[in-house]
MIDOSE-1310 file (N, C-alpha, C; in nm, 2 decimals, decimal comma, always signed):
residues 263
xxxx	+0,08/-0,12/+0,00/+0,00/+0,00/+0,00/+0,09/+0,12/+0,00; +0,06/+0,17/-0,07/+0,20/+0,31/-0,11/+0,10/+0,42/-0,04; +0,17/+0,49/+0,04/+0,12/+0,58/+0,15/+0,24/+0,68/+0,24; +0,22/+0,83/+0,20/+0,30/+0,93/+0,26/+0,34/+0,89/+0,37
xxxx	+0,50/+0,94/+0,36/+0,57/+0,91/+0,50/+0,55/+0,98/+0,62; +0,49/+1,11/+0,56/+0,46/+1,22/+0,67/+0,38/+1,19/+0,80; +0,29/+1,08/+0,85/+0,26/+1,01/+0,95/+0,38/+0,91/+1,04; +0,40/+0,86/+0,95/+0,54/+0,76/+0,99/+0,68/+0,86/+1,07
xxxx	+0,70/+0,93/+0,99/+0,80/+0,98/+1,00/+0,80/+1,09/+1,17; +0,66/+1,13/+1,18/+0,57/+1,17/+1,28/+0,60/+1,11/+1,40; +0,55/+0,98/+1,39/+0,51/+0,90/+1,47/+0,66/+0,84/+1,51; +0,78/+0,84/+1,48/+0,94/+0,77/+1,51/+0,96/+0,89/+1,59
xxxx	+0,97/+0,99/+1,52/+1,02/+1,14/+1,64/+0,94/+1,13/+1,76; +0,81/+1,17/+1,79/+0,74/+1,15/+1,88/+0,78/+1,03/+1,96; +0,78/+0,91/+1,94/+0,82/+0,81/+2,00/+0,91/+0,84/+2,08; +1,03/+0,89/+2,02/+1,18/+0,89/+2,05/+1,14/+1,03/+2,17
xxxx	+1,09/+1,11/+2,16/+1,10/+1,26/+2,20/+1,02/+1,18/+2,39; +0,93/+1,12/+2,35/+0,90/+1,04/+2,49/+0,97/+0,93/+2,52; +1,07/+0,89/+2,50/+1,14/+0,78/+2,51/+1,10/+0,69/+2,54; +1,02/+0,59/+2,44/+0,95/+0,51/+2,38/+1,04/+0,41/+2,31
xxxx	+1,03/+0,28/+2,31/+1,08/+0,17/+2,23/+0,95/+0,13/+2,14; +1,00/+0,07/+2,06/+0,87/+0,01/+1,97/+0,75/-0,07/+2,06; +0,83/-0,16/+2,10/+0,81/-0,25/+2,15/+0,70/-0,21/+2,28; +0,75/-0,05/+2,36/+0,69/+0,01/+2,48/+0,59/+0,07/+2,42
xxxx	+0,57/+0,13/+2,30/+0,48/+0,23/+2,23/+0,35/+0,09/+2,19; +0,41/-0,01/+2,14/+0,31/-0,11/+2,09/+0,22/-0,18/+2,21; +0,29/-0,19/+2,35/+0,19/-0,25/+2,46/+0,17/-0,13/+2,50; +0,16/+0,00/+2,49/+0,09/+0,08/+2,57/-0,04/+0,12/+2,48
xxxx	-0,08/+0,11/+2,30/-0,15/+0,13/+2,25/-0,29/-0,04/+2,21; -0,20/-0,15/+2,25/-0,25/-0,27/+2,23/-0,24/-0,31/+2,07; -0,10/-0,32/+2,03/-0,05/-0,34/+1,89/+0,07/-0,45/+1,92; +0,11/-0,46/+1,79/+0,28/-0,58/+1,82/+0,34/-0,44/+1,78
xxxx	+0,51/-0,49/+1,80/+0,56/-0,40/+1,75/+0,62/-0,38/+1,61; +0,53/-0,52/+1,58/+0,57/-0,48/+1,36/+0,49/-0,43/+1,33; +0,33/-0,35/+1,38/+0,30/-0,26/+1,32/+0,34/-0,14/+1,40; +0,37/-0,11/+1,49/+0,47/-0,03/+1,45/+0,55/+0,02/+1,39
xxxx	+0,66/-0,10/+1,35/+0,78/-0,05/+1,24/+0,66/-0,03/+1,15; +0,61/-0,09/+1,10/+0,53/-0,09/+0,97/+0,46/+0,05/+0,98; +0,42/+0,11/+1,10/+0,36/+0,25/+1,05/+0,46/+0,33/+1,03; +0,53/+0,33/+1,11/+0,68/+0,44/+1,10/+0,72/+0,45/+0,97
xxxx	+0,76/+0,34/+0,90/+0,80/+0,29/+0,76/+0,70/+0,33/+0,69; +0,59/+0,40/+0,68/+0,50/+0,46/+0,60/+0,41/+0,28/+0,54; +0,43/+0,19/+0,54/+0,39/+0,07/+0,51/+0,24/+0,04/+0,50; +0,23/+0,08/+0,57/+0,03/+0,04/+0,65/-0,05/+0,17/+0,73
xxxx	-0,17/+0,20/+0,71/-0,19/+0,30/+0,82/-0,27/+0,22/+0,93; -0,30/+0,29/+1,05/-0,33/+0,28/+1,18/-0,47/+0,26/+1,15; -0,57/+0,14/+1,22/-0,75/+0,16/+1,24/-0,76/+0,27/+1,33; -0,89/+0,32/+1,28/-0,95/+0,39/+1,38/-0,96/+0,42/+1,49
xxxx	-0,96/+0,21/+1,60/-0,94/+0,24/+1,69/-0,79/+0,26/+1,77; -0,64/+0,20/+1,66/-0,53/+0,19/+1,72/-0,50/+0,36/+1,70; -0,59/+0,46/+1,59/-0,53/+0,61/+1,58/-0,55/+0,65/+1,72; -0,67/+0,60/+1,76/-0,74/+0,69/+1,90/-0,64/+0,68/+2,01
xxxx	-0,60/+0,51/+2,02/-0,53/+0,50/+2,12/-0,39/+0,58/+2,10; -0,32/+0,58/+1,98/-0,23/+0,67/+1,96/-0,19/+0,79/+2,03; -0,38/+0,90/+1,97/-0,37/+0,97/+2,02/-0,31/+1,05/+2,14; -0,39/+0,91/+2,24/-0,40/+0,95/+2,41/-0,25/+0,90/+2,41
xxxx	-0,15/+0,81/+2,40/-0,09/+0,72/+2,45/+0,01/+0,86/+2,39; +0,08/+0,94/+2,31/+0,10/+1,03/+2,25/+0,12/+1,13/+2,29; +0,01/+1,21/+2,40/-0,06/+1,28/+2,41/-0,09/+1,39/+2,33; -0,19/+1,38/+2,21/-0,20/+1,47/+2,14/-0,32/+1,53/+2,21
xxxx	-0,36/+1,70/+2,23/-0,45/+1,74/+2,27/-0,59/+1,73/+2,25; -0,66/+1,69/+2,32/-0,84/+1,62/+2,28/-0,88/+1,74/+2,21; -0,85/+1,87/+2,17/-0,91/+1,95/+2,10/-0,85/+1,91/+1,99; -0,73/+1,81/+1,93/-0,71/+1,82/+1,79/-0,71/+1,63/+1,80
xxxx	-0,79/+1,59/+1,87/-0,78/+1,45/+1,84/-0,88/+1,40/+1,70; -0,97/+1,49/+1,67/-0,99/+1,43/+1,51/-0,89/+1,46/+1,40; -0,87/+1,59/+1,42/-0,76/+1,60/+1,32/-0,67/+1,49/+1,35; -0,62/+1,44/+1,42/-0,54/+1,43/+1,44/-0,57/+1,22/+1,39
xxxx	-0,66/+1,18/+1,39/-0,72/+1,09/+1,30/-0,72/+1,05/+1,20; -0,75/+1,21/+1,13/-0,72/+1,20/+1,03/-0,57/+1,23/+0,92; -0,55/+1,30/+0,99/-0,41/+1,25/+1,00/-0,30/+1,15/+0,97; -0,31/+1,10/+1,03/-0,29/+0,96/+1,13/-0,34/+0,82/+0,94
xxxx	-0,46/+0,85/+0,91/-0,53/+0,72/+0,87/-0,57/+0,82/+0,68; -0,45/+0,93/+0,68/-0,42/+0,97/+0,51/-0,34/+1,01/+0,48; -0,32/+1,04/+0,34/-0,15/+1,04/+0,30/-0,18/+1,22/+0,29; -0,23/+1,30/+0,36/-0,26/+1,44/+0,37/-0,13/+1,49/+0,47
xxxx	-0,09/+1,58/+0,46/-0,01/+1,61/+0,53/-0,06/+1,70/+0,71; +0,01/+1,73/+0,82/-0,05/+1,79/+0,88/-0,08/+1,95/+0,87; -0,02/+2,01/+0,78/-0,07/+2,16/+0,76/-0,19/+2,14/+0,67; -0,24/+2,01/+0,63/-0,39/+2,03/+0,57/-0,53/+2,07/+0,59
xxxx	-0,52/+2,07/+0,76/-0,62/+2,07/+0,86/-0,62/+2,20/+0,89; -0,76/+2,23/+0,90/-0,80/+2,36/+0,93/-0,73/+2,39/+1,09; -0,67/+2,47/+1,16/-0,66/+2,47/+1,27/-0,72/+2,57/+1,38; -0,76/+2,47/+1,47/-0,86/+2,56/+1,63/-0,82/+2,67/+1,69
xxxx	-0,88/+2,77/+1,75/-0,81/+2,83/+1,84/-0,73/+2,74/+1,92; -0,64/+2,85/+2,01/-0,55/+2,74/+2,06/-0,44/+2,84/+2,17; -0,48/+2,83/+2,29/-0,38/+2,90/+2,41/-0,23/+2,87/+2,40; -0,15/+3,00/+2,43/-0,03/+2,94/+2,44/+0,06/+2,84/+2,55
xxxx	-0,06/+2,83/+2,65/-0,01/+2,65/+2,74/-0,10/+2,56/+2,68; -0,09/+2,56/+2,53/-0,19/+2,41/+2,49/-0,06/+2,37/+2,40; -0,05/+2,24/+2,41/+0,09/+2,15/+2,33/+0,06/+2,20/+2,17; +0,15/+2,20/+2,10/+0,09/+2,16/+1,93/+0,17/+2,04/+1,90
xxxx	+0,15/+1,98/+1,77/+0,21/+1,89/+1,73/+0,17/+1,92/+1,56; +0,19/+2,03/+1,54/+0,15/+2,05/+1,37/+0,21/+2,20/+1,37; +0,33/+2,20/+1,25/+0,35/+2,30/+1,22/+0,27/+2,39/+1,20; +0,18/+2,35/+1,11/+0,11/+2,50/+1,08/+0,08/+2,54/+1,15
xxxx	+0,10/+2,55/+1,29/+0,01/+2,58/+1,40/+0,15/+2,73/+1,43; +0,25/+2,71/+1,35/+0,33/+2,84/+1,35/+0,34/+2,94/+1,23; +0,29/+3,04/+1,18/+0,28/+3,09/+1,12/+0,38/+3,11/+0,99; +0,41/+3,15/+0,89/+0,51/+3,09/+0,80/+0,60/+3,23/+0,84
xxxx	+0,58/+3,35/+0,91/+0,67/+3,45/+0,87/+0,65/+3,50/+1,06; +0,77/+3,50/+1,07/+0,81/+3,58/+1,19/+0,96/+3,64/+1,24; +1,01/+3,69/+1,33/+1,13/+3,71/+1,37/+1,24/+3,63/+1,36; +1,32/+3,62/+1,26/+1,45/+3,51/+1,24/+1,57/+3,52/+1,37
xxxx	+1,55/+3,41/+1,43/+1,62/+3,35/+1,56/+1,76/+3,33/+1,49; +1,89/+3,41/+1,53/+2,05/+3,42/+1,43/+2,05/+3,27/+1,52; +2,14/+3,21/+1,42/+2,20/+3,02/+1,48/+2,28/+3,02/+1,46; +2,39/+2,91/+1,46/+2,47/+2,85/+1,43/+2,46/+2,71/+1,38
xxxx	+2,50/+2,67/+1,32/+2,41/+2,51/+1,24/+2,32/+2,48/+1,28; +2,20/+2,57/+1,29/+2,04/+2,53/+1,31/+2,04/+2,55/+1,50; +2,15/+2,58/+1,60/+2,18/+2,54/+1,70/+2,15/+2,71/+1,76; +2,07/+2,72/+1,88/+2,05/+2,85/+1,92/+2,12/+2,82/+2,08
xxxx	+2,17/+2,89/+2,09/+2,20/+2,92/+2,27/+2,18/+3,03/+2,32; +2,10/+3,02/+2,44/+2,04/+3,15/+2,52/+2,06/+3,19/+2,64; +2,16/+3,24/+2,70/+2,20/+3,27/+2,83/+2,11/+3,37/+2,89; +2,07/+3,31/+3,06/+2,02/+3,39/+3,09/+2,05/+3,39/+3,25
xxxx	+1,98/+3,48/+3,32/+2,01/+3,52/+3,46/+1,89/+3,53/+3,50; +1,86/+3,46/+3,64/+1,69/+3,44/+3,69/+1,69/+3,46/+3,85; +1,64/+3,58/+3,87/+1,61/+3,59/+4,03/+1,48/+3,59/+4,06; +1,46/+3,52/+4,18/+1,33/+3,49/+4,20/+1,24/+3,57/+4,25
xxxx	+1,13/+3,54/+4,23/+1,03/+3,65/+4,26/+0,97/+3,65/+4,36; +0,94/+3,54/+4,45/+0,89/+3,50/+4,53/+1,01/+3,37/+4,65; +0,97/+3,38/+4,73/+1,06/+3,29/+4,83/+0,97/+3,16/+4,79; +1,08/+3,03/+4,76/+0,99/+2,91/+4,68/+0,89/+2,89/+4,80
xxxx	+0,76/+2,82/+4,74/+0,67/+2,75/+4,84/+0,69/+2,63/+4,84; +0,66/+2,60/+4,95/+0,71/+2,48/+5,03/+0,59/+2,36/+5,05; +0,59/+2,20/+5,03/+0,44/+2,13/+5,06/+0,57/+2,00/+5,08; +0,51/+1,87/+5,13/+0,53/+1,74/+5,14/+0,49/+1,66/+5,00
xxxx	+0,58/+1,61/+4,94/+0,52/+1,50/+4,86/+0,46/+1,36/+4,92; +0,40/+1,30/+4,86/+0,31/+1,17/+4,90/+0,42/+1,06/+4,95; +0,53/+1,05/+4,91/+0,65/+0,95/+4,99/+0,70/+1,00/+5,11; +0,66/+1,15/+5,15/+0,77/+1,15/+5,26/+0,85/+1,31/+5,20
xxxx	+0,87/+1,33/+5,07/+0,99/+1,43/+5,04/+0,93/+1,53/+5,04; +1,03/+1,67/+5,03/+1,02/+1,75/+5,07/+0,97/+1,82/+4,92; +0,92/+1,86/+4,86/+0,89/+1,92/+4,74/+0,91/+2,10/+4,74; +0,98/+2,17/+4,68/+0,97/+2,31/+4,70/+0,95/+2,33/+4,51
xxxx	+0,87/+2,49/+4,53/+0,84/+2,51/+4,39/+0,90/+2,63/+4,37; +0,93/+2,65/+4,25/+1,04/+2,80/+4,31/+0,97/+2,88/+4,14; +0,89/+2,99/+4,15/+0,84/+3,10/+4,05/+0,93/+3,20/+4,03; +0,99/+3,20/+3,93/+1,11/+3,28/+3,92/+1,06/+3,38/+3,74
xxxx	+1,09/+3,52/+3,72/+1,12/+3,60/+3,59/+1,25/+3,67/+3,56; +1,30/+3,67/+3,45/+1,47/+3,68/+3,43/+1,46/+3,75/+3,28; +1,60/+3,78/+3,28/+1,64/+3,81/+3,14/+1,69/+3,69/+3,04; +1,70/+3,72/+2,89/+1,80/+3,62/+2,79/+1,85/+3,76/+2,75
xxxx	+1,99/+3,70/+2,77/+2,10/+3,77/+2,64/+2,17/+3,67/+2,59; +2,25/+3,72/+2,49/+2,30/+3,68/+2,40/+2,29/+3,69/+2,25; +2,22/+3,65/+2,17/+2,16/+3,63/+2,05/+2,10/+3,74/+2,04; +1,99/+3,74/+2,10/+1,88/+3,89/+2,08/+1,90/+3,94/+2,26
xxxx	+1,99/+3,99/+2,25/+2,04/+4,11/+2,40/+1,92/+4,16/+2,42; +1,89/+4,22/+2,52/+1,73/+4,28/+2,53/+1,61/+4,26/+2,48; +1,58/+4,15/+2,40/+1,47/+4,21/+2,32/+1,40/+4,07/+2,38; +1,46/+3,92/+2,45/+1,33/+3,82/+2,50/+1,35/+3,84/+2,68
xxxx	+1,21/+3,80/+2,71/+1,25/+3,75/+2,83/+1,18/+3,62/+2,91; +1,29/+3,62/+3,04/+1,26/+3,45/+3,04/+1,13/+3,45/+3,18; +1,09/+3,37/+3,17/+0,98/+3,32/+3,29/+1,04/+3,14/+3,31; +1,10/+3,10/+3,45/+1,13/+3,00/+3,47/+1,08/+2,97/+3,60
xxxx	+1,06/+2,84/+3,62/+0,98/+2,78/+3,71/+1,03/+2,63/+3,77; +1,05/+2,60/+3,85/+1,12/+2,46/+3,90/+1,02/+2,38/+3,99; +1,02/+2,26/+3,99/+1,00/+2,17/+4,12/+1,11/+2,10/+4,14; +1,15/+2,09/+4,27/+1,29/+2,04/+4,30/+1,22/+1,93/+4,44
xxxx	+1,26/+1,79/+4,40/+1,22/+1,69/+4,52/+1,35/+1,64/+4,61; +1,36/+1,70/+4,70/+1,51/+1,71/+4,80/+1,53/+1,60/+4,83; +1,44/+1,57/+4,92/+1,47/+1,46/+5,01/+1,37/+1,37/+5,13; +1,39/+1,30/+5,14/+1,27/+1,26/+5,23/+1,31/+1,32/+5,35
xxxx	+1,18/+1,27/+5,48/+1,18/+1,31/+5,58/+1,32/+1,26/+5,65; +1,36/+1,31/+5,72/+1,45/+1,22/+5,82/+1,60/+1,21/+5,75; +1,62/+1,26/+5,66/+1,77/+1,20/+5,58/+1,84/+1,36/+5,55; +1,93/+1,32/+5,56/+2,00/+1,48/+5,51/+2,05/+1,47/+5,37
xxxx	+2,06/+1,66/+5,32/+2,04/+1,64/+5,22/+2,16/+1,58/+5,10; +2,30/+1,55/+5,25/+2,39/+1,51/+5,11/+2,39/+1,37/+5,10; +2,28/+1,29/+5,18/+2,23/+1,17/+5,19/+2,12/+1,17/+5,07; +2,09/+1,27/+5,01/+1,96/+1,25/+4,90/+2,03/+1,29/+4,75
xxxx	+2,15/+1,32/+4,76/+2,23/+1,36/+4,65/+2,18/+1,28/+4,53; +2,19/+1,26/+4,41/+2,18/+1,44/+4,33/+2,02/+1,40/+4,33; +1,95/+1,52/+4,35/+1,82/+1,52/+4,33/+1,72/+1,57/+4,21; +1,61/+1,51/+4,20/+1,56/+1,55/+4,06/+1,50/+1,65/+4,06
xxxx	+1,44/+1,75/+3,93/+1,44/+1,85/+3,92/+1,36/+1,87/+3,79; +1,24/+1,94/+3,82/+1,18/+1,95/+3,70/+1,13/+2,09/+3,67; +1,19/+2,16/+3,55/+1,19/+2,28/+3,48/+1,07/+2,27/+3,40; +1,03/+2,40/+3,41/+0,95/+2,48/+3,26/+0,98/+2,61/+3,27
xxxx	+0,97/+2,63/+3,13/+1,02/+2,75/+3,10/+0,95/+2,84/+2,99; +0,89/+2,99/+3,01/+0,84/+3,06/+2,87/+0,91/+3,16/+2,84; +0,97/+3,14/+2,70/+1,03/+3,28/+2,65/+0,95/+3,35/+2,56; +0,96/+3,51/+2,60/+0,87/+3,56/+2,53/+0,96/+3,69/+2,48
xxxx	+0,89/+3,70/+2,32/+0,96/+3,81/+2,29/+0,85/+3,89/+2,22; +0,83/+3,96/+2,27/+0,70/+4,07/+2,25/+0,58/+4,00/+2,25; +0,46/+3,98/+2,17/+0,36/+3,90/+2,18/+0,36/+3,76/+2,15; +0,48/+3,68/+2,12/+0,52/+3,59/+2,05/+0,62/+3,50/+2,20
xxxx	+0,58/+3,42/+2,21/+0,58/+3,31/+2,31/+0,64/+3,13/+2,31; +0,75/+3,09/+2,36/+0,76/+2,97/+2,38/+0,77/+2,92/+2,50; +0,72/+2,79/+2,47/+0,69/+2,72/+2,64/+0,73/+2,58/+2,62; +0,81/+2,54/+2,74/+0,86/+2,43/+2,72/+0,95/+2,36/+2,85
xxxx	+0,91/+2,22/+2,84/+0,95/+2,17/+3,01/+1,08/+2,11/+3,00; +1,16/+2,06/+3,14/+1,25/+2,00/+3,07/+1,25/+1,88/+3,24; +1,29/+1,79/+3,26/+1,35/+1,71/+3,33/+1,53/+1,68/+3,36; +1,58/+1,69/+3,47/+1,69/+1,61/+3,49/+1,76/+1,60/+3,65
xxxx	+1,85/+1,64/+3,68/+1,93/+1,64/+3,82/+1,99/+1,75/+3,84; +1,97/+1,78/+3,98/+2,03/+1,89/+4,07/+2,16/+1,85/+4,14; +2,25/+1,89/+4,15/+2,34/+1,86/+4,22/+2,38/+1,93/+4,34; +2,37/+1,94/+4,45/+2,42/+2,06/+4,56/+2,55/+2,08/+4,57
xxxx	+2,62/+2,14/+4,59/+2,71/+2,20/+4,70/+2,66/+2,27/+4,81; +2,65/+2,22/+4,90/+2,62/+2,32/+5,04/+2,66/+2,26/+5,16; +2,64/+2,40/+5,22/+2,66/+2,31/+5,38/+2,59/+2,25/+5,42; +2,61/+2,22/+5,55/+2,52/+2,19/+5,66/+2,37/+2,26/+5,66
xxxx	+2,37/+2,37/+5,63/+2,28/+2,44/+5,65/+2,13/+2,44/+5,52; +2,20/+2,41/+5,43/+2,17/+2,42/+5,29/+2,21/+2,56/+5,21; +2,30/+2,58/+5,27/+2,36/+2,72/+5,21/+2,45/+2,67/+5,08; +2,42/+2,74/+4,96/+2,55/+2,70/+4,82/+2,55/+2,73/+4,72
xxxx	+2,60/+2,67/+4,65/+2,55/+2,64/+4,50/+2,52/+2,53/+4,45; +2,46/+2,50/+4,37/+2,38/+2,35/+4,30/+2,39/+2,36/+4,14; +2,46/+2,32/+4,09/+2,46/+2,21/+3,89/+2,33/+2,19/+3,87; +2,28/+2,24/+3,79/+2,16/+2,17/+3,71/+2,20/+2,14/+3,58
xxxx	+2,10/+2,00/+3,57/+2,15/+1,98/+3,42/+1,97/+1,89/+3,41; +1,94/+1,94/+3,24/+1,81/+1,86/+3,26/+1,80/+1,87/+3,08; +1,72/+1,80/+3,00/+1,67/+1,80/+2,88/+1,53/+1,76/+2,89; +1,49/+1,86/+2,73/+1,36/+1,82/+2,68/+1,32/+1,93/+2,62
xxxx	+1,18/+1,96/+2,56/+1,16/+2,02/+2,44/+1,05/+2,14/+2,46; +1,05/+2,18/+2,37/+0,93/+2,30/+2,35/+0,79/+2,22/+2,31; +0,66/+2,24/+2,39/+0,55/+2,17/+2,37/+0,45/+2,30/+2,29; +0,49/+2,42/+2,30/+0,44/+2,53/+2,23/+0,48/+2,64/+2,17
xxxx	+0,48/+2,70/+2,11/+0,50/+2,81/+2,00/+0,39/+2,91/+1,98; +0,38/+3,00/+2,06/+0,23/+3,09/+1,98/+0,23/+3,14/+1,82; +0,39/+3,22/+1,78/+0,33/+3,28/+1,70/+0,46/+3,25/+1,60; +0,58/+3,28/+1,61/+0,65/+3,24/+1,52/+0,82/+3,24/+1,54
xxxx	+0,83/+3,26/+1,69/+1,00/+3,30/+1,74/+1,06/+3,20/+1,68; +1,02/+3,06/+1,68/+1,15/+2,98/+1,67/+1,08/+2,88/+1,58; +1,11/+2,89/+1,45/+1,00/+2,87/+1,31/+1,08/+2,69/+1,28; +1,00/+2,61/+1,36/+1,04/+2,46/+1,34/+0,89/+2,38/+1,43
xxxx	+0,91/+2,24/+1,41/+0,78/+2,16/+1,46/+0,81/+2,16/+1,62; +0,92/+2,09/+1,65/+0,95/+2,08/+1,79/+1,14/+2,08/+1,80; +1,17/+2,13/+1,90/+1,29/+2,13/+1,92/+1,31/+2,03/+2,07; +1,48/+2,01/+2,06/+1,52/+1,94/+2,17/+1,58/+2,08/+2,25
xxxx	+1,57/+2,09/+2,35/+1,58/+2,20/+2,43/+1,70/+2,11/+2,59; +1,83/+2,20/+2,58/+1,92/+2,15/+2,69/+1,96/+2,26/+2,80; +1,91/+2,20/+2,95/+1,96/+2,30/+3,01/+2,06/+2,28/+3,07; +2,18/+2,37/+3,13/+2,27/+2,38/+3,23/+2,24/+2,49/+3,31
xxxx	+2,30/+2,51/+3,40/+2,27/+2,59/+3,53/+2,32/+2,56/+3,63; +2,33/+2,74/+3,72/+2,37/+2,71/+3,84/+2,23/+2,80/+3,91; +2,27/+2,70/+4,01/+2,10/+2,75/+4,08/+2,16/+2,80/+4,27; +2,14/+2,90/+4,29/+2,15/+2,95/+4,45/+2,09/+2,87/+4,51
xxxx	+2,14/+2,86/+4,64/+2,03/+2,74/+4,72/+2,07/+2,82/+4,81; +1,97/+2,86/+4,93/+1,95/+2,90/+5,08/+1,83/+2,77/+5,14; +1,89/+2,74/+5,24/+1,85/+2,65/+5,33/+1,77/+2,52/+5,24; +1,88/+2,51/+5,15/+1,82/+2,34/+5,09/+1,68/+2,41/+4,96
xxxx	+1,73/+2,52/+4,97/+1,62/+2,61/+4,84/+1,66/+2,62/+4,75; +1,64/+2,66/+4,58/+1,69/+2,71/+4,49/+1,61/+2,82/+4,51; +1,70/+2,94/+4,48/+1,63/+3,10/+4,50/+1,65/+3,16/+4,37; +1,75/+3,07/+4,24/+1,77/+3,14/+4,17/+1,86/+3,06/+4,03
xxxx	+1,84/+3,16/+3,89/+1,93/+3,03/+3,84/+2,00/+3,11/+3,73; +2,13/+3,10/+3,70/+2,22/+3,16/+3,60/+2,27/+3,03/+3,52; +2,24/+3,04/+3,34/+2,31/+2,96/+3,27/+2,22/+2,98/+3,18; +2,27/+2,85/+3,06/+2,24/+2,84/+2,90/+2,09/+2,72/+2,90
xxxx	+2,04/+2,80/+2,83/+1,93/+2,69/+2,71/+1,94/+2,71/+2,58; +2,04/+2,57/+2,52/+2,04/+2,54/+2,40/+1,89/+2,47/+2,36; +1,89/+2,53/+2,22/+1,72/+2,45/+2,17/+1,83/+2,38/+2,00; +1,78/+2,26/+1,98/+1,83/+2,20/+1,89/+1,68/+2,15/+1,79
xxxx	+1,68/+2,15/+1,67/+1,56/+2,11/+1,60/+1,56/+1,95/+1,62; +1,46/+1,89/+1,61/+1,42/+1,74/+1,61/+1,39/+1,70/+1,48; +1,28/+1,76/+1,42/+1,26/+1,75/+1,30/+1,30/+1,78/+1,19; +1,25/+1,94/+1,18/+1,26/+2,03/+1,07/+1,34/+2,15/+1,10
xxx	+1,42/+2,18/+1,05/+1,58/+2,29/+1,05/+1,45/+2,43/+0,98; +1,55/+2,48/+1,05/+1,54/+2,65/+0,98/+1,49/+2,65/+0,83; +1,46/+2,70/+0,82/+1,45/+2,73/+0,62/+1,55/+2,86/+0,61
């Protein structure tokens, strides 16, 4: 059955981007994993009911789960579909959903790096996670320089899981750490999370500095800053810590394309 790659080819990135094996993607939708290769390979398309499960297993947003069917089950591409309104914390997964003309982001082999400086705005708030750990959330707004000096700026946000009750914190070493981040450059907006590890330096007290290092991608784009489907997005950082807190974070987010390069 001769059938566009443009679903296939969809569906390998996506895989990969949630760190998915065939094999994991195939028992979480109720498939083997040769039709999987077989959809990736453009070979066969998906039933109606394996698109649905796709969908969810995917997470493509329930406002674009027909399109997204259809999709999925023709050789049409994804800019064929009329597209919804759509908030800038709602995921996309279709280019067209970025406009063809906006502000050209300067690169280096398709490669952007964005240095920034983030003081917090608030002293983090503090709650217990469900094991025992100590969960702190820290709302932080900052500058980017570099590339475009003055002209974005950054909104960063952390959840950092320390340590459980009772253990100290160089007993909980290195701890996880989960970023989101919006950069905005005038009305035009990206948003995007990332996962990885914290490392401390501190005292006794929780006084220091802490390494961050985390990856993952942009899940939205409003209007046209950074003109690609999805990027791989890397952070490094150093993050202030007062009393076992991050208060603050200085360093680079590189955004790398996944799919589709610059034009």
């Amino acid at each position: 059955m001769k059938q566009s790659s443009h679903f296939g080819i969809w569906l390998r990135q996506r895989r990969k981007l949630l760190d998915l094996t065939q094999q994991q993607l195939a028992n979480l939708v109720g498939c083997t994993s040769v039709t999987i290769r077989k959809l990736e390979a453009g070979e066969r398309k998906p039933s109606q009911a394996l698109a649905a499960n796709l969908s969810i297993v995917l997470q493509v947003p329930n406002r674009e789960h027909n399109a997204f069917i259809r999709f999925a089950r023709t050789d049409e591409t994804r800019q064929s579909f009329p597209v919804p309104p759509w908030q800038p914390d709602q995921p996309s997964w279709r280019k067209n959903q970025l406009p063809p003309k906006g502000p050209r982001v300067p690169t280096s082999q398709n490669i952007l790096t964005m240095h920034y400086d983030v003081v917090a705005a608030e002293r983090p708030r503090y709650a217990a996670a469900e094991d025992g750990r100590h969960l702190f959330e820290i709302k932080a707004v900052g500058s980017v320089y570099g590339d475009l000096e003055g002209a974005i700026e950054l909104q960063y946000s952390q959840v950092i899981y320390p340590k459980p009750q009772g253990v100290s914190i160089a007993q909980a070493l290195p701890m996880r750490v989960s970023v989101a981040f919006t950069i905005e450059y005038s009305t035009e907006q990206v948003y995007g999370t990332c996962t990885g590890m914290i490392y401390p330096s501190v005292d006794t007290s929780g006084n220091g500095n802490a390494r961050v290092q985390a990856s993952g991608h942009i899940i939205s784009v409003t209007v046209g800053l950074i003109d690609m489907f999805l990027s791989r997005v890397f952070i490094e950082d150093e993050v202030r810590m007062i009393e076992g807190m991050g208060t603050g974070a200085r360093g680079d987010i590189r955004l790398e394309p996944a799919i589709e390069t610059f034009s």
